[in-house]
DOGU-318944 format. One record per residue (C-alpha): residue number from 1; residue in three letters; x, y, z. Coordinates in steps of 0.5 Angstrom, whole numbers. Last residue first. Example, Ala and Ser with C-alpha at 12.3 -4.5 7.8 and 13.67 -1.06 7.14 Angstrom:
! DOGU-318944
> num, residuo, px, py, pz
> 2, SER, 27, -2, 14
> 1, ALA, 25, -9, 16
This chain:
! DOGU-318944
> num, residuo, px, py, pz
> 419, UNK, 161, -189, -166
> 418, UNK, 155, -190, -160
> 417, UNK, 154, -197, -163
> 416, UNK, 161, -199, -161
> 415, UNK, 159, -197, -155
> 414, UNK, 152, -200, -155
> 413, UNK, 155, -207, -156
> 412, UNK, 161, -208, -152
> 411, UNK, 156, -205, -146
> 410, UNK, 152, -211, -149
> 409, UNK, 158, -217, -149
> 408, UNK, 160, -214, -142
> 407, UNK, 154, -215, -138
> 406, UNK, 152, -222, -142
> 405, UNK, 158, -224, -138
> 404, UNK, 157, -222, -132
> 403, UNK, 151, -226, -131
> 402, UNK, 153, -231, -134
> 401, UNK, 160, -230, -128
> 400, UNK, 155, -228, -122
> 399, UNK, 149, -233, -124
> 398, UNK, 154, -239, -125
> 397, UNK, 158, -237, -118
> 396, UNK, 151, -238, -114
> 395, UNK, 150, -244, -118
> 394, UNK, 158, -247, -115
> 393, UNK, 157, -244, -108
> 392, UNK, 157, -251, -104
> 391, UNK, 152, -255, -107
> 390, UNK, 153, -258, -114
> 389, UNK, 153, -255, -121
> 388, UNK, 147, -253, -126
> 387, UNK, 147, -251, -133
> 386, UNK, 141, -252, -138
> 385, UNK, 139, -244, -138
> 384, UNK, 135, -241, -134
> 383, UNK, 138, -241, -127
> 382, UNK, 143, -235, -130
> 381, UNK, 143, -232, -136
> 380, UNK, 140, -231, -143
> 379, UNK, 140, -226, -148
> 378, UNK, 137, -222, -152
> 377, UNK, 141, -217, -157
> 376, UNK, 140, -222, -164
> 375, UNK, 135, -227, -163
> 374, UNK, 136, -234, -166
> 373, UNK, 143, -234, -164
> 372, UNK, 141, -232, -157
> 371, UNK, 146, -228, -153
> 370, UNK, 151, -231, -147
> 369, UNK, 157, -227, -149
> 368, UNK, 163, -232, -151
> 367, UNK, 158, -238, -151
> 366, UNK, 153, -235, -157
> 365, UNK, 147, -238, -154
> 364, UNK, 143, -244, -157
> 363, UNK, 147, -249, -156
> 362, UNK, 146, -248, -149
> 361, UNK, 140, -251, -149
> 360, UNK, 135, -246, -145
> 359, UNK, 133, -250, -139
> 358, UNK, 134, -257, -135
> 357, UNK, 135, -258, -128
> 356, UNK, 132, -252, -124
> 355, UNK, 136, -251, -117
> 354, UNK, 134, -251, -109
> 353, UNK, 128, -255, -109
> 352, UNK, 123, -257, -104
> 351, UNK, 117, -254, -109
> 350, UNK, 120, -256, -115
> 349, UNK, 118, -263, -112
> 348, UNK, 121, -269, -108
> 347, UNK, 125, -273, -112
> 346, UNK, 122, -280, -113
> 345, UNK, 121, -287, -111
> 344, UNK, 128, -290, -110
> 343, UNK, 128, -296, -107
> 342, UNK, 131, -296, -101
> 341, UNK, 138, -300, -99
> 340, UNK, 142, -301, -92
> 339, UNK, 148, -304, -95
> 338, UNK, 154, -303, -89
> 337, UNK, 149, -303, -84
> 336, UNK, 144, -308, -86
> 335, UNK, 150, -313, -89
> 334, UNK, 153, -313, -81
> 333, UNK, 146, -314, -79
> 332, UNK, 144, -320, -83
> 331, UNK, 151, -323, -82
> 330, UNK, 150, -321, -74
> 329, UNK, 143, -325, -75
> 328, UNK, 146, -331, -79
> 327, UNK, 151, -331, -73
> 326, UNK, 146, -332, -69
> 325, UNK, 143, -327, -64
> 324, UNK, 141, -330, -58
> 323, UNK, 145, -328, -53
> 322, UNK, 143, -321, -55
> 321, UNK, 135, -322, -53
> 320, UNK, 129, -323, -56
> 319, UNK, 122, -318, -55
> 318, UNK, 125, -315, -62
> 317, UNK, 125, -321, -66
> 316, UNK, 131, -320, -72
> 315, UNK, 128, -321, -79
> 314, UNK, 134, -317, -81
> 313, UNK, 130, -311, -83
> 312, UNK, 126, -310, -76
> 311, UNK, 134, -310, -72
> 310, UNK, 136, -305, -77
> 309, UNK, 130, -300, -76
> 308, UNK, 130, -301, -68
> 307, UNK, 137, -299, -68
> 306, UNK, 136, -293, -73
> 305, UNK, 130, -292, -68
> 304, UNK, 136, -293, -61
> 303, UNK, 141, -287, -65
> 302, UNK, 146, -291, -67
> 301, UNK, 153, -293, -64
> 300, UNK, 153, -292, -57
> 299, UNK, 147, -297, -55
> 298, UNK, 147, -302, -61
> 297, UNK, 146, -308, -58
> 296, UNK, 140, -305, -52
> 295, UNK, 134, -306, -58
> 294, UNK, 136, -314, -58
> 293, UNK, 134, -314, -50
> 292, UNK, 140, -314, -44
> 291, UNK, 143, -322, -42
> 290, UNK, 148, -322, -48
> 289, UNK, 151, -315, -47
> 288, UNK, 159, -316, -46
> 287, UNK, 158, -323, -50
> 286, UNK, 155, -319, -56
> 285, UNK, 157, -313, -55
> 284, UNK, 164, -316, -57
> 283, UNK, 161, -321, -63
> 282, UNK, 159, -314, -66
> 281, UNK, 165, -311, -67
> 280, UNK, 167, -317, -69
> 279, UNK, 162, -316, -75
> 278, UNK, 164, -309, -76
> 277, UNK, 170, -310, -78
> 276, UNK, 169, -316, -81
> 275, UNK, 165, -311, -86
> 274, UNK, 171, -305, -86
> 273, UNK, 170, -299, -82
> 272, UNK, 170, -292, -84
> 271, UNK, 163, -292, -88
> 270, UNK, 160, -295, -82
> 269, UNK, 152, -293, -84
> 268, UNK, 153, -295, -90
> 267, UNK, 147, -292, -94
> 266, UNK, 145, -296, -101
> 265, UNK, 141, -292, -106
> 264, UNK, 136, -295, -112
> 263, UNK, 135, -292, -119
> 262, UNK, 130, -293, -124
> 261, UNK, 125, -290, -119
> 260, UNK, 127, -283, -121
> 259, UNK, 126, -282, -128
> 258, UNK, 131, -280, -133
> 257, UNK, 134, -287, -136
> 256, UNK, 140, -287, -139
> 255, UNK, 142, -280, -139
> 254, UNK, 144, -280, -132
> 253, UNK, 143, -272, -129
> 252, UNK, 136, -272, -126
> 251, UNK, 139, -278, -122
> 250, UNK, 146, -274, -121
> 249, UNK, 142, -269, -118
> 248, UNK, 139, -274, -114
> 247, UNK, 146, -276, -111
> 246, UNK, 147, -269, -110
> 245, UNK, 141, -267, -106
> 244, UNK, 142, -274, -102
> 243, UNK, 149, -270, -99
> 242, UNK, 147, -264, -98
> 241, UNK, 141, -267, -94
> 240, UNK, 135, -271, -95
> 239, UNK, 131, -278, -93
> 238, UNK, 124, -281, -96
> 237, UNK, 118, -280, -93
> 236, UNK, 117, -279, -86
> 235, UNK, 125, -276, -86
> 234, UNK, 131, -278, -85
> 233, UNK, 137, -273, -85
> 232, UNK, 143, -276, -88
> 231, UNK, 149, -273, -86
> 230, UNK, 156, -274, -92
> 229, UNK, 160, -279, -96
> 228, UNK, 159, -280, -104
> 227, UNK, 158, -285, -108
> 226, UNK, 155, -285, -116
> 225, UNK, 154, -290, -121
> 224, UNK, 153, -297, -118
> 223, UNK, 151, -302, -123
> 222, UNK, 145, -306, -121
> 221, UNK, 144, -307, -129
> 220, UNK, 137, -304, -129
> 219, UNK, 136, -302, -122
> 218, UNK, 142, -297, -123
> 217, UNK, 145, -295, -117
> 216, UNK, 147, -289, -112
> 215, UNK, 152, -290, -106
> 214, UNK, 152, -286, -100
> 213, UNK, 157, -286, -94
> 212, UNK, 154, -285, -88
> 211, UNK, 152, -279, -82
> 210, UNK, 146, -280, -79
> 209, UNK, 141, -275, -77
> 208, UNK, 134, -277, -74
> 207, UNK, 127, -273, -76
> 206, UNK, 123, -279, -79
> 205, UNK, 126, -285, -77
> 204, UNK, 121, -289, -75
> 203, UNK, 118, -291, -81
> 202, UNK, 123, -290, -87
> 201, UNK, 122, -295, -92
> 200, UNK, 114, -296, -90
> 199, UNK, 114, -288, -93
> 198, UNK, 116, -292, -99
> 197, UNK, 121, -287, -102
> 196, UNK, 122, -279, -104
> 195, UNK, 131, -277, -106
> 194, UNK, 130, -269, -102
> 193, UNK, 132, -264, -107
> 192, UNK, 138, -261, -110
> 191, UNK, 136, -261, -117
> 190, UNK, 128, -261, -120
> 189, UNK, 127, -264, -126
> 188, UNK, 126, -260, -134
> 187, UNK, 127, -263, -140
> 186, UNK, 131, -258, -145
> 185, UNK, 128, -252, -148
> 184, UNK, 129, -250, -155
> 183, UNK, 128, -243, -157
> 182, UNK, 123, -242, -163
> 181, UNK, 123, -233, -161
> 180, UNK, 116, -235, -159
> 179, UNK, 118, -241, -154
> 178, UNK, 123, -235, -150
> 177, UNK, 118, -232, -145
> 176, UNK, 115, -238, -144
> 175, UNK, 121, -241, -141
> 174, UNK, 121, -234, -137
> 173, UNK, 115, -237, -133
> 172, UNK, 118, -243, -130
> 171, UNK, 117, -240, -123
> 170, UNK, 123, -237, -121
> 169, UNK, 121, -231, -115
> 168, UNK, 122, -234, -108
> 167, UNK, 115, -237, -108
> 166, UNK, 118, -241, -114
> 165, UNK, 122, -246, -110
> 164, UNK, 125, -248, -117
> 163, UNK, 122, -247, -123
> 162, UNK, 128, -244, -127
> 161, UNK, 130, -237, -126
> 160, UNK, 127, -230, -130
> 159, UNK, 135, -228, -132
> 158, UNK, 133, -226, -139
> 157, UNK, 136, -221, -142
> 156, UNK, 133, -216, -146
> 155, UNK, 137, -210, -151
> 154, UNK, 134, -206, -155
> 153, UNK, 128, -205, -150
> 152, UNK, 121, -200, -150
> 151, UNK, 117, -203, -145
> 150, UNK, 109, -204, -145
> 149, UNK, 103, -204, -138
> 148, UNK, 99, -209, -141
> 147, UNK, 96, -212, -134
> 146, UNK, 101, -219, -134
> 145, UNK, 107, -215, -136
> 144, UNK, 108, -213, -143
> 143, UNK, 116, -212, -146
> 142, UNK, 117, -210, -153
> 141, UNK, 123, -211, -156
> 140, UNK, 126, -206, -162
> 139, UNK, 130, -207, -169
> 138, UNK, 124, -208, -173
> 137, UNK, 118, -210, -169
> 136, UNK, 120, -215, -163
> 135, UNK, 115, -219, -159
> 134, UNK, 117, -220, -151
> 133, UNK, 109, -224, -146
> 132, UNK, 108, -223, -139
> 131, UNK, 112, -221, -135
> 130, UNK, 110, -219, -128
> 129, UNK, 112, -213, -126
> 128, UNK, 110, -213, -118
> 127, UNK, 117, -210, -118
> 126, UNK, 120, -204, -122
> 125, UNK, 127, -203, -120
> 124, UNK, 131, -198, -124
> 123, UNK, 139, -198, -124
> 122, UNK, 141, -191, -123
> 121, UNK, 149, -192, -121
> 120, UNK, 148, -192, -113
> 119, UNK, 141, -195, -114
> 118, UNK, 144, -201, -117
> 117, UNK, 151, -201, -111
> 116, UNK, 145, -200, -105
> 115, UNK, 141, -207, -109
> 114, UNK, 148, -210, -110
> 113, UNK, 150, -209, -103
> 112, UNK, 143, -210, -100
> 111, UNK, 143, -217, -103
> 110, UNK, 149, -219, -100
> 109, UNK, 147, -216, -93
> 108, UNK, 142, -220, -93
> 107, UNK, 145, -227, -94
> 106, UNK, 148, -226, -86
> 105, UNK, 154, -229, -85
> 104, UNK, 158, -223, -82
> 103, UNK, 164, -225, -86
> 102, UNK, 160, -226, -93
> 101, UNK, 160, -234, -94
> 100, UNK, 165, -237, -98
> 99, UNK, 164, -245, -99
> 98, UNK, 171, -248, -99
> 97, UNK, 170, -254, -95
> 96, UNK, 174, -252, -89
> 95, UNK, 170, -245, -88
> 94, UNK, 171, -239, -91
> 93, UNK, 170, -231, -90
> 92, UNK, 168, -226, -95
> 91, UNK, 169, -219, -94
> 90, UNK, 162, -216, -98
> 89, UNK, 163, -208, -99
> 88, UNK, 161, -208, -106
> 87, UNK, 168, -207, -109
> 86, UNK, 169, -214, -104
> 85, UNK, 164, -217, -108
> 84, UNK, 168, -215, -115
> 83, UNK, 175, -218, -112
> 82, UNK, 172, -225, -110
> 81, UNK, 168, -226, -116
> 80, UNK, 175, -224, -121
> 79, UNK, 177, -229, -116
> 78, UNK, 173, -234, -118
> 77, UNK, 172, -233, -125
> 76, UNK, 170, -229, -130
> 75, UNK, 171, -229, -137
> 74, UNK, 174, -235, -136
> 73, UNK, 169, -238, -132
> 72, UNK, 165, -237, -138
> 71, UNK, 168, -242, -143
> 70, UNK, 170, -246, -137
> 69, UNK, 162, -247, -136
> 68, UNK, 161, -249, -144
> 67, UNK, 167, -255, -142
> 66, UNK, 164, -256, -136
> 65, UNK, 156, -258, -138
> 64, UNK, 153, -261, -132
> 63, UNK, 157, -258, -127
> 62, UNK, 162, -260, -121
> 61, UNK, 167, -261, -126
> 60, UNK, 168, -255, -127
> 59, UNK, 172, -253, -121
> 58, UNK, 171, -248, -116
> 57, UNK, 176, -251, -109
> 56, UNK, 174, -243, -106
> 55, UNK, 168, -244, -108
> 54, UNK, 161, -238, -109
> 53, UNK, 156, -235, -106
> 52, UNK, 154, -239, -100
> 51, UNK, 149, -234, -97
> 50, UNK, 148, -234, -90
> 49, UNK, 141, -235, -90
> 48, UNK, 141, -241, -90
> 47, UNK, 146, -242, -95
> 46, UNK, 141, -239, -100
> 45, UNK, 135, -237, -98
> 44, UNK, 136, -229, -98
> 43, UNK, 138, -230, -104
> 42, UNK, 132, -232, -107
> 41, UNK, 128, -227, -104
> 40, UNK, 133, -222, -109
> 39, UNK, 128, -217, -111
> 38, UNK, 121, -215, -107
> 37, UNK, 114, -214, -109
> 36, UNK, 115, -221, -113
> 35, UNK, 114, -220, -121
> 34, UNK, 121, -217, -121
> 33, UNK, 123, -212, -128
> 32, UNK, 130, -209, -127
> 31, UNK, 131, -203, -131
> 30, UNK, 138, -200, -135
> 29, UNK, 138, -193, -138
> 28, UNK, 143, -193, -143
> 27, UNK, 149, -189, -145
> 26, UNK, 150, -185, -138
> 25, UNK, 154, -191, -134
> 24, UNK, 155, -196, -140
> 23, UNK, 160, -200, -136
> 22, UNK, 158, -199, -129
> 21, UNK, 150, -199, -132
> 20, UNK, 152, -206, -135
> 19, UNK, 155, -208, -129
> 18, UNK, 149, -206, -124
> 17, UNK, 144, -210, -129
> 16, UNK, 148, -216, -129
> 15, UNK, 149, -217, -122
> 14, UNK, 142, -215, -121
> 13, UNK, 139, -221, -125
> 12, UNK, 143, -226, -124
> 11, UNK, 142, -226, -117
> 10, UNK, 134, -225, -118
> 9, UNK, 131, -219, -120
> 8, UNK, 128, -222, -126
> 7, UNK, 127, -219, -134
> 6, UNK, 133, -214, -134
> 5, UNK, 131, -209, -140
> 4, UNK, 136, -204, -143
> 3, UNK, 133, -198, -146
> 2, UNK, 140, -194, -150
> 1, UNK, 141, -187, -150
């Protein structure tokens, strides 16, 4: 019988051991090793605790590697994920945008269908196992923890996660894993995250939503690079929101420059309204609302701080009065608020983030089974590896089909071994 080990509890982790053990059934013994007290923390976040676990509208082009992402999701696909979590009890409901959410909404119950169909087909867990350290002798890995407790393993995958929010399970240890076996990690940033500005940027805004278009430009060439519409949130120090997470994961992504303050954002507060448009809309309150104070000019139109805010940075007296706005004013103001700009400082940290940018360079895993070429019978799935997508389901997806994947490509193995 075969030993196979499963570093990391995660979505990745789980789905790959349950479909190693299905296919295998008595021919392994399969384990997962967790270095939390609890399996799957992570997807009891996910989608705030609805868990977002895959697209409708899936496309590869949502990825920062399509053509080794396709690679896999040919193997396992959208609705190759649809069919295998209904197998396990999880009915999906989904929303206008295609994000496909299990019909009672609660992230907890697809973490209990993978660990009710793990137990069901005999898969170990053993958490608190904090790996420390994978050697092989002969043809045999051997797996230690931090207490120098060992495991015998002929086939190990590593689905340790990357280092984002690492107090959910993924704190960047499984790169340390791999660096003896001479695999090559790619630069590490946190993805889908908060854009970190002056605080003087934002002051007054904090806690305010506002829905805008938001545009992404290289400070170098002032060249705009990314857009894309959606809900700011403001923040003391910088803004957030699905959208803001996108754009600085296009931030990580731009090879021409990898720090954060070499770009700057630009929000259009009135994406749906052309420049003269807003102008004259202006005039209008102008001459229906002359004799009340500045602040009262945009009642109706923006939160009252968000007006203060565009009032300060158009040099425009707070203590004035409508009437008295001129035109260079309005020509300030309608610039404001269709081209609000904040210099980008940084990405919020690991901490704050929702995916790992960066990790084992795909060059280094045989794309039709996701094992190592320097490292026969390991592999490596999930968040660990340099592939990330957009928010709506795309990493969730990506963990379900490597971690399948990597699944099938080991049961293949140990049958062929059984002959």
């Amino acid at each position: 019988m075969k030993e196979v080990v499963v570093i990391g509890g995660g979505a990745a982790g789980l789905f790959c051991a349950l479909n190693i053990k299905r296919l295998v059934e008595d021919s392994a013994n399969v384990v997962i090793l967790e270095r939390l007290e609890k399996v799957g923390k992570k997807i009891l976040a996910t989608g705030n605790g609805r868990c977002n676990y895959t697209n409708k509208n899936l496309q590869i082009k949502k990825y920062n590697n399509p053509s080794f992402v396709k690679s896999i999701f040919e193997q396992f696909d959208y609705n190759k994920t649809i069919s295998e979590f209904n197998r396990l009890g999880i009915i999906e409901r989904i929303d206008s945008e295609g994000r496909v959410y299990p019909s009672c909404e609660m992230a907890s119950a697809v973490l209990d269908a993978l660990r009710l169909e793990c137990k069901r087909l005999g898969v170990v867990e053993r958490c608190n196992f904090e790996v420390k350290k994978i050697t092989k002798h002969g043809e045999e890995f051997i797996v230690e923890n931090t207490r120098g407790v060992k495991m015998n393993a002929d086939f190990v995958v590593v689905a340790a996660g990357g280092k984002a929010d690492p107090v959910l399970g993924s704190n960047g240890s499984g790169y340390a894993l791999l660096k003896p076996f001479k695999v090559h990690i790619t630069d590490l940033y946190p993805g889908l995250v908060g854009a970190k500005f002056d605080p003087a940027q934002v002051k007054g805004l904090e806690g305010i939503r506002n829905k805008c278009e938001v545009k992404l430009y290289n400070k170098r060439n002032k060249m705009m690079i990314w857009k894309e519409s959606g809900e700011v949130l403001f923040k003391k120090d910088g803004i957030s929101g699905i959208v803001v997470m996108q754009m600085m994961t296009q931030v990580a992504r731009y090879t021409a420059c990898k720090k954060a303050n070499h770009f700057y954002c630009a929000l259009d507060l009135m994406p749906n309204k052309k420049d003269n448009e807003v102008l004259e809309l202006l005039k209008e309150r102008i001459k229906r609302l002359g004799e009340f104070p500045n602040e009262s000019l945009f009642i109706g139109l923006f939160h009252r701080m968000v007006g203060m805010h565009l009032l300060k940075r158009s040099k425009i007296d707070l203590n004035g009065y409508i009437k008295d706005i001129t035109t260079r004013d309005l020509q300030k103001l309608v610039s404001e608020i269709k081209n609000m700009v904040f210099e980008i400082k940084d990405s919020y940290p690991f901490e704050k983030a929702q995916v790992t940018i960066g990790g084992v360079d795909t060059s280094e895993l045989v794309v039709e089974t996701l094992e190592l070429h320097a490292q026969p019978q390991m592999y490596a799935i999930g968040e660990i590896v340099d592939i990330d997508g957009e928010c709506g389901g795309y990493n969730l997806q990506w963990a379900w089909s490597s971690a399948y994947v990597a699944a099938n490509a080991i049961a293949h193995r140990i049958k062929v071994l059984e002959i």
